[in-house]
Steps between C-alpha positions, in 0.01 A plus 500: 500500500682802369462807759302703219250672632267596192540150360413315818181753568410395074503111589319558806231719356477338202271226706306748722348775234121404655408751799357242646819261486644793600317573804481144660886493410542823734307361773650137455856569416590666818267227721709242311865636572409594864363163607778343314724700703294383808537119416884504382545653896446162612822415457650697808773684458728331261817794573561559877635867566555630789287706689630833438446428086131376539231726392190381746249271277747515174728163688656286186234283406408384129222777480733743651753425227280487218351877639860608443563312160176631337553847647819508348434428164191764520767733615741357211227545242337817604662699757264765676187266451701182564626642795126560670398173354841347709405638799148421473640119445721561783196601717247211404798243611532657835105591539491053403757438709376673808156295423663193425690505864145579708302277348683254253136300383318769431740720324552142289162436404404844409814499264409174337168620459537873351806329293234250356269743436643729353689273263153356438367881417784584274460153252129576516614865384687369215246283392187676532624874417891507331402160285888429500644239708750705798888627433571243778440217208738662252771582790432432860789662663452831300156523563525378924805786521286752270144487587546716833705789323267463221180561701665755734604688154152492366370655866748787461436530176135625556681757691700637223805332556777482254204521214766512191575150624204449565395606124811289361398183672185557359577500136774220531195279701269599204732356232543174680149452529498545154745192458309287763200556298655402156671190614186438619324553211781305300482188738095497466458544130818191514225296646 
């Protein structure tokens, strides 16, 4: 996965152009990474620091780590957004990890449920509104490290954020629909 911003946004939106889509993915996307976060934490802490290095709630678990690893490629990709969207990560591991350490069963089964769910919600979004199978099916590991900078982007973008890339993503996302759609034509009249 090359660290190209404006062609990692045109995969990613190429498969979510529906508002619909769209919408569940914005809901679902950060539900998804958060309650990952929240079941990866069940490792306990894989890196022992000492005391004086531990940030209370953020101890070295799996979710921990994986907090800092997507948060750093946000960051890595887009700085001042990726930044927020690190910190946010950063947050949701401790805010899990606090939850996970009072009440381990609960904090389990809620995870396993809104991770279910909302998995459930976004295939149903595909199918029902998009009518294109998910990114995830063409490339998993782009679209698990790109959906949450992807939906965060689209939020920010409704506030006028960075709207020439914005507008450029657009176009480039417009043209490989364009492809989609004749390969699909291609492979039907083939038939």
């Amino acid at each position: 996965m090359a660290l190209n911003l404006e062609r990692q946004l045109t995969f990613y939106g190429a498969y979510h152009r529906n508002s619909v889509n769209v919408a569940i993915h914005m809901v679902c996307v950060p539900l998804i990474l958060f309650s990952g976060f929240a079941l990866a934490a069940n490792t306990g802490t894989l890196i022992p620091l000492p005391k004086v290095l531990t940030i209370p709630h953020l101890d070295l678990n799996l979710g921990t780590l994986a907090a800092f690893t997507w948060g750093g490629l946000y960051v890595l990709l887009e700085p001042v957004a990726g930044t927020v969207l690190a910190l946010i990560c950063l947050g949701a591991a401790a805010a899990t990890n606090e939850a996970l350490s009072e009440n381990p069963t609960l904090t389990n089964q809620v995870a396993i449920a809104v991770h279910v769910i909302c998995w459930l919600l976004q295939f149903i979004g595909h199918g029902a509104f998009e009518g294109r199978a998910p990114a995830l099916l063409d490339n998993l590991i782009q679209a698990i490290f790109l959906a949450p900078l992807f939906v965060w982007l689209e939020f920010l973008f409704k506030f006028g954020y960075r709207r020439e890339l914005q507008d450029r993503v657009a176009k480039a996302v417009q043209v490989e629909i364009a492809k989609f759609r004749e390969r699909k034509s291609k492979n039907e009249k083939a038939q």
